[in-house]
C-alpha positions in Angstrom: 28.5 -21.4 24.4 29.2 -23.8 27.1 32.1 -26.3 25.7 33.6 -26.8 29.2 33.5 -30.3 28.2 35.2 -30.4 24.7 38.0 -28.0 26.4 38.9 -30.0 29.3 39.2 -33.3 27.3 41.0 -31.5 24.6 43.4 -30.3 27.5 43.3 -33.3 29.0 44.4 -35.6 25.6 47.4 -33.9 25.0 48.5 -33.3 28.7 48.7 -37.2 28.6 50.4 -37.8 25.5 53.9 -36.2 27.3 56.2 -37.8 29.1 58.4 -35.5 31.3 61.3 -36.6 29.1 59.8 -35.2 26.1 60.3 -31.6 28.1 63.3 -32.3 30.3 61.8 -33.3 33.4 62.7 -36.2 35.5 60.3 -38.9 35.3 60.4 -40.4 38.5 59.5 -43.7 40.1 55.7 -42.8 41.5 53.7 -41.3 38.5 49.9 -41.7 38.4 49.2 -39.9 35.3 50.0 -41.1 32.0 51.8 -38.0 30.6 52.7 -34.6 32.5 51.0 -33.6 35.7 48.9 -30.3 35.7 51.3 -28.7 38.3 54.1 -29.7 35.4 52.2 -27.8 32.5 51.5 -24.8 34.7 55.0 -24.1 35.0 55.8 -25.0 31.5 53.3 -22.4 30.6 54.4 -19.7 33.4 50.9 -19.9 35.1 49.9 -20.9 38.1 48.6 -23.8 39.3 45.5 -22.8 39.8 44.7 -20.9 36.9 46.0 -23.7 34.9 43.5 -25.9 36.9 40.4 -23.8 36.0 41.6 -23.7 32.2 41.6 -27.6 32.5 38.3 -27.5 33.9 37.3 -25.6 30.7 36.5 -22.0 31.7 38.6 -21.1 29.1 36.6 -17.4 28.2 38.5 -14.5 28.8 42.1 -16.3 28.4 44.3 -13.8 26.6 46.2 -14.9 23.3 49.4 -14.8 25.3 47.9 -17.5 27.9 46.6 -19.6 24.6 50.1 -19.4 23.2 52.5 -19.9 26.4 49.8 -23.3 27.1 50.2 -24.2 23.1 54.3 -24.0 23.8 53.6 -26.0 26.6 51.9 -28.7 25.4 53.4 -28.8 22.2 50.4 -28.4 20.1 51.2 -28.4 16.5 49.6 -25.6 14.4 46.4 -27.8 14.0 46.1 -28.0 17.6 47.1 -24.5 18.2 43.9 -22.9 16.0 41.8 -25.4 17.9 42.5 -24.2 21.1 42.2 -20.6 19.7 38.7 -22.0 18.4 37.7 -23.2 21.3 38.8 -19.7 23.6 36.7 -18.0 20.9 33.5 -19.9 21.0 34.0 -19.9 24.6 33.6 -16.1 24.7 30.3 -14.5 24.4 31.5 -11.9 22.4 33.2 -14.1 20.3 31.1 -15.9 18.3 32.5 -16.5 14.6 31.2 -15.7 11.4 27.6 -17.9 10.6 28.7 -20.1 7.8 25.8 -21.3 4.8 23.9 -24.4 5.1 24.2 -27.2 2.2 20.7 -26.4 1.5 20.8 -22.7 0.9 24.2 -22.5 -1.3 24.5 -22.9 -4.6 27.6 -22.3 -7.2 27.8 -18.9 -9.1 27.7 -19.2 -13.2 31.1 -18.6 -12.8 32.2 -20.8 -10.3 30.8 -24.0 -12.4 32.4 -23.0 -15.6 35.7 -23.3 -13.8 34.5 -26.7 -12.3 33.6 -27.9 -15.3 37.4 -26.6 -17.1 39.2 -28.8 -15.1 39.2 -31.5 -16.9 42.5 -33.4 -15.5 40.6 -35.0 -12.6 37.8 -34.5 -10.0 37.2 -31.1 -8.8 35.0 -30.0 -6.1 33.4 -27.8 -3.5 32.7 -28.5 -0.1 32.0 -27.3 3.1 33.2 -27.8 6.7 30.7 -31.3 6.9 32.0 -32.8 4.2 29.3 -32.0 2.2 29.8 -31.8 -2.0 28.1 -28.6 -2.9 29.4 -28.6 -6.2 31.4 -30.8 -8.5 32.9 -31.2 -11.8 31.9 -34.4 -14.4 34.4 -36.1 -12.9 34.2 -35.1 -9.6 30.2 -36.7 -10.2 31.8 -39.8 -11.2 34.6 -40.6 -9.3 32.5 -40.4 -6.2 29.5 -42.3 -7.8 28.8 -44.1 -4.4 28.0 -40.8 -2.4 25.1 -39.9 -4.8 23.9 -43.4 -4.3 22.6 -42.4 -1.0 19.6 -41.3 -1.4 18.0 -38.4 0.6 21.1 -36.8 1.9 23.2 -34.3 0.3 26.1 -36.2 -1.1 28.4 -36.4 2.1 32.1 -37.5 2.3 32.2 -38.7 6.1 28.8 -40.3 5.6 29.7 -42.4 3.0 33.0 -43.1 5.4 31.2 -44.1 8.2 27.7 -45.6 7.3 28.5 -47.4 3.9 30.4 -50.6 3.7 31.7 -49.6 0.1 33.7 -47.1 1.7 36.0 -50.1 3.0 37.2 -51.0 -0.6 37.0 -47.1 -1.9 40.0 -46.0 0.5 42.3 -48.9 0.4 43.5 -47.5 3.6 40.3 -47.0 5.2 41.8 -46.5 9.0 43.9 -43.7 7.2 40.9 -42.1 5.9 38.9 -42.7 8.7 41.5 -41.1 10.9 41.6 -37.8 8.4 38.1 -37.7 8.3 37.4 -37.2 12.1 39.8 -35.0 12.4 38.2 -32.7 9.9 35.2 -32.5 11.7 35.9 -32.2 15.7 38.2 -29.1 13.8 35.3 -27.5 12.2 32.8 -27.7 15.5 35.4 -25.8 17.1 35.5 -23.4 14.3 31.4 -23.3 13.7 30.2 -24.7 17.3 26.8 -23.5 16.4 26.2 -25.4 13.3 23.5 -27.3 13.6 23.7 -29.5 10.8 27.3 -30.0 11.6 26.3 -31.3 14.9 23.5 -33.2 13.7 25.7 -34.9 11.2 27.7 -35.4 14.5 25.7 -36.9 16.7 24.1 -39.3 13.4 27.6 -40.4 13.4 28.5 -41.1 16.8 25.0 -43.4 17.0 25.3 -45.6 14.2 29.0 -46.0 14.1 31.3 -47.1 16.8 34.4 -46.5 14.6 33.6 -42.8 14.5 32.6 -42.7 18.0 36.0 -44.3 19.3 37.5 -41.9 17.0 35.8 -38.8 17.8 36.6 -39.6 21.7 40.6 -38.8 20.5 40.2 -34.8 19.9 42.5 -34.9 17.2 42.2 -32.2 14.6 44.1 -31.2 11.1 44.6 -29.0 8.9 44.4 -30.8 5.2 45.8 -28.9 2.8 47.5 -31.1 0.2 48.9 -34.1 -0.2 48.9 -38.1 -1.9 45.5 -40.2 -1.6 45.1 -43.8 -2.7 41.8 -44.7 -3.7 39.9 -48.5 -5.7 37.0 -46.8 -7.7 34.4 -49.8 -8.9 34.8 -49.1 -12.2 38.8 -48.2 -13.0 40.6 -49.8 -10.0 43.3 -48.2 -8.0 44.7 -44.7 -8.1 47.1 -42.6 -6.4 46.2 -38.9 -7.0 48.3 -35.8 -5.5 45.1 -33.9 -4.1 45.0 -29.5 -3.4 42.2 -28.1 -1.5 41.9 -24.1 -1.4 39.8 -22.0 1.1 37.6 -19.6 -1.2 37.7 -16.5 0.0 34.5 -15.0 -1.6 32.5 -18.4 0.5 33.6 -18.4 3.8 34.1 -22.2 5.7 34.5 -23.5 1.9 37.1 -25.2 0.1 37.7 -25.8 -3.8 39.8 -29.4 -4.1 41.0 -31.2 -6.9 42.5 -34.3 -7.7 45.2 -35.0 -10.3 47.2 -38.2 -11.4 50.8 -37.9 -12.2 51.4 -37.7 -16.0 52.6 -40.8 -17.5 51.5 -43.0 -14.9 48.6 -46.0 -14.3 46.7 -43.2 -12.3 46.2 -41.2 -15.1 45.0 -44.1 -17.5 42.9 -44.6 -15.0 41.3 -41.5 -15.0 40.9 -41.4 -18.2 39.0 -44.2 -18.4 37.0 -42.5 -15.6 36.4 -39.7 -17.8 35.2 -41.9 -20.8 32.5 -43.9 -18.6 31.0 -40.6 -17.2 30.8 -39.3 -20.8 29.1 -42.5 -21.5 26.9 -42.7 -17.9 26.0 -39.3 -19.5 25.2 -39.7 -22.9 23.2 -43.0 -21.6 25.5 -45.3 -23.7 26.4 -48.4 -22.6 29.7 -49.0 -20.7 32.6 -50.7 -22.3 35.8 -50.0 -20.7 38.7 -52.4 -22.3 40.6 -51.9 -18.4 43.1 -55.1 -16.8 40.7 -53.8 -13.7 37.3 -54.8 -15.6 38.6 -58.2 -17.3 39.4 -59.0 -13.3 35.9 -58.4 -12.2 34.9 -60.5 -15.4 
C-alpha cells in the first residue's frame, strides 16, 4: 500500500511539536523549523541522516521494530502514537497486510451476544466497529442515541452524527472535546485497516461536507480510548455525566463492546432512569410523560 503520504505528515506533525529544550538541545538564535530539525531526530534515534530522511519521506517498508522504537523514543510518541507508527510500517509492507475486518453490512450479533446486551440494564451498551458504526445495542443504548437512528439510510454512525448533524452540538456539551476524540479514532483505525473501504469512504464523505473534520483530520492525532468520564444533554432527560468502558472482543476482531454507567446516587442516574422509562414507553407505543426539572424547562 502506498501511504508515503500519511507517513511523512505523521512524521512530520510530531517532529514539529518539539522544541530542542524538550530533549536537551540548545535552541539557538537561527531556527527555521518549528520543532526539531531532521538532522536533530536522526541522532536522537541513532540513525543517520539520511536514512532518517528517506523514513520522513515515507518509505517506511522494511524498517525493523528496533528502528520504529529508537524513532518512537525520539519523538516521544506516546503509546497511541507508537502503534500508529507500527501500523503504518505494517501496511507499508507488502507482506504485511493485517487481518480483513467485517463490514457493517455483513455482521450481525450472535444469540448470545444480544442476551448480554440486552442484561445490562444500568445504562447504554453497545457494539461497534472501527467507523464508528453501532452494530448492536441494548434498549438503552437504542434510546440514548435516538438521533443516530434518525438518519435515515445509513447505518446508525457515531462520527456521522458528529460531523454532519447540527444536534450533535447540544448532544456533547463539549462538542470540540468530542470532536477532537472522534478524529482521532478514526485516522487510528485507517492505519490499522488501510484497506477498508467503507472506512475510507466514510472518510472522504467526511472530509467533503465538513470543514471541522477536515481541519481536524489534517492533525494526525490518534488515541487509544479505553475508559473514562463523558458529559452528554440527551433531548429528552437533560445532562449526564457517565463513566464509560469499552472492551475489544476477542471472538470479533476490530470490535469493541462499550457501556455507559451513571454513578449511584447521583442526577446522572435519575437521569437514566428516566431514560429507561421513555424507551419502555417509545416501545410499548405509550405516550411520553416524564415528570423531569429538564422537561418542565422545555415546557
Amino acid at each position: 500500500m502506498d501511504n508515503r503520504a500519511e507517513v511523512r505528515e505523521f512524521l512530520t506533525s510530531r517532529r514539529d511539536r518539539i522544541t530542542p529544550e524538550q530533549v536537551g538541545l540548545p535552541a539557538g538564535s537561527n531556527r527555521r523549523v518549528k520543532g526539531l530539525r531532521r538532522t536533530e531526530v536522526a541522532v536522537l534515534a541513532g540513525a543517520s541522516v539520511e536514512y532518517y530522511t528517506k523514513l520522513e519521506r515515507g518509505q517506511i517498508s522494511g524498517a525493523s521494530p528496533e528502528v520504529l522504537d529508537a524513532l518512537a523514543k525520539a519523538l516521544r510518541l506516546d503509546d497511541a502514537e507508537r502503534a500508529h507508527l507500527f501500523d503504518l510500517a505494517q501496511a507499508a509492507s507488502p507482506v504485511g497486510r493485517p487481518p480483513k475486518r467485517r463490514a457493517a453490512k455483513s455482521w450481525s450479533p450472535s444469540q448470545g451476544l444480544q442476551w448480554a446486551l440486552d442484561g445490562f440494564t444500568a445504562g447504554p451498551a453497545f457494539v461497534r466497529n472501527g467507523r464508528m458504526d453501532l452494530l448492536a445495542v441494548n434498549p438503552l443504548a437504542r434510546a440514548f442515541y435516538a438521533e443516530l437512528y434518525d438518519m435515515p439510510g445509513q447505518v446508525p454512525n457515531i462520527a456521522r452524527h458528529a460531523f454532519l448533524d447540527e444536534r450533535a452540538h447540544a448532544f456533547y456539551p463539549d462538542w470540540d472535546g468530542f470532536a477532537d476524540i472522534t478524529v482521532a479514532i478514526l485516522r487510528t483505525e485507517a492505519a490499522r485497516d488501510p484497506h477498508n473501504k467503507e472506512l475510507h469512504d466514510l472518510i472522504g464523505e467526511l472530509s467533503t461536507r465538513s470543514d471541522e473534520f477536515r481541519r481536524r483530520w489534517g492533525r494526525h492525532d490518534v488515541r487509544h480510548h479505553g475508559s473514562g468520564f463523558k458529559s452528554f444533554r440527551h433531548p429528552v432527560v437533560g445532562e449526564m455525566t457517565l463513566a464509560y468502558e469499552g472492551m475489544d472482543m476477542e471472538a470479533e476482531h476490530g470490535l469493541t463492546f462499550t457501556v455507559y454507567t451513571a454513578e449511584p446516587g447521583s442526577k446522572s442516574e435519575e437521569a437514566m432512569r428516566l431514560l429507561a422509562s421513555w424507551a419502555a414507553s417509545e416501545r410499548l407505543g405509550a405516550p411520553e410523560s416524564l415528570d423531569s426539572p429538564h422537561e418542565a424547562d422545555r415546557a
